[in-house]
N, C-alpha and C positions, 0 to 999 in steps of 0.2 A: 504494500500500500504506500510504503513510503516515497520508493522509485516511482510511485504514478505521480503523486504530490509535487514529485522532481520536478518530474519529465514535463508536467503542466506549469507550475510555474517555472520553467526555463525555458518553455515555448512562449506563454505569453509575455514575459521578458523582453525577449527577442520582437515578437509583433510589437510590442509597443516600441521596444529602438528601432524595425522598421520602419514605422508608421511615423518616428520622429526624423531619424537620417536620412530615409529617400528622397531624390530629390525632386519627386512628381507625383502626380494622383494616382497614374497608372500602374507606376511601379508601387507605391506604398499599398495601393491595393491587392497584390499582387503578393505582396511583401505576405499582410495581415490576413487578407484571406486562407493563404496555406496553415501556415502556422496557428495561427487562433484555434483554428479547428480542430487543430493536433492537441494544440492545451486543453482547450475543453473537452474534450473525448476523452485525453489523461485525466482530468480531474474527477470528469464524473464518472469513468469506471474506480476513482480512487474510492470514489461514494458509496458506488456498488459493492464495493467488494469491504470496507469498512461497516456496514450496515447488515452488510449478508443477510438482508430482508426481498424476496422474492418481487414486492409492490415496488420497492427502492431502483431495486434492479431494472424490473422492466421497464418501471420510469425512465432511468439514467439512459439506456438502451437507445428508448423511444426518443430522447431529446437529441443523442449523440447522430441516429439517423437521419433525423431534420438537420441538423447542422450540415451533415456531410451531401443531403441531399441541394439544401438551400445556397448554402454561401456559396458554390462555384456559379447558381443562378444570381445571385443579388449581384458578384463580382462580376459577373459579365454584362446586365443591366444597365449596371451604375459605369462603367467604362463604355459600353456602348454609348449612353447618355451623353458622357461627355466628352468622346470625340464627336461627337451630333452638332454640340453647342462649340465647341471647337476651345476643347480647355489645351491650353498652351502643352505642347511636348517640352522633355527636359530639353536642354541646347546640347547633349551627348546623345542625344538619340541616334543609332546609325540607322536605319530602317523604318519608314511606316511604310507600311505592306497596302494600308487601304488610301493611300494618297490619290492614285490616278483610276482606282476601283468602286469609291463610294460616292454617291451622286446625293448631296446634302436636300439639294431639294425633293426628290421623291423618296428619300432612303433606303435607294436598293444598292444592292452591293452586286456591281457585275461578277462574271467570272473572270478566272484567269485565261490571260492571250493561249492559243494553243502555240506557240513556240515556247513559254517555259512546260510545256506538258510534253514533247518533244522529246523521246530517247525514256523517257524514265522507265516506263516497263517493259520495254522489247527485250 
């Protein structure tokens, strides 16, 4: 039980110095999302398994599945949102992938050119 106790507070530790060092929405999101969810799945199986009550447990269970289910939803939402609204990238960024793909006014996201699809499976 101790090691879950760790292992959750040094994950969310960590999301929290993510969420304060990164140095953009995209990435702190990115950062917080993974992690968070590690911590809290460590914590409350620490619950589970301290309580060693059947109700405790499948509670803890039932919440750690919502987490694992939701945050990779809410973090791709909330990034979508705000390249939509056009929140600034870091000035290290080497790549945005939907630059010349996303069309702000209808928000569709084309496909890629068939010249990068070219060779990769034959």
């Amino acid at each position: 039980m101790a090691a879950l106790l760790g292992v959750g507070a040094v994950a969310m530790l960590l999301a929290a110095i993510g969420l304060l060092r990164m140095p953009d929405l995209f990435t702190r999101m990115h950062a917080t999302a993974k992690i968070a969810t590690l911590g809290v799945a460590s914590l409350l199986l620490a619950v589970a398994v301290h309580f060693d009550d059947i109700a405790v447990t499948t509670k803890s269970l039932l919440v750690i599945a919502f987490f694992l289910i939701t945050a990779p939803i809410a973090a791709h939402m909330i990034g979508r949102t705000a390249y939509i609204v056009r929140v600034t990238l870091w000035s290290g960024t080497v790549r945005d992938e939907l630059h010349d793909r996303y069309d702000p006014e209808t928000h569709e996201l084309a496909s890629r050119p068939e010249r990068e699809h070219m060779g990769r499976f034959e």
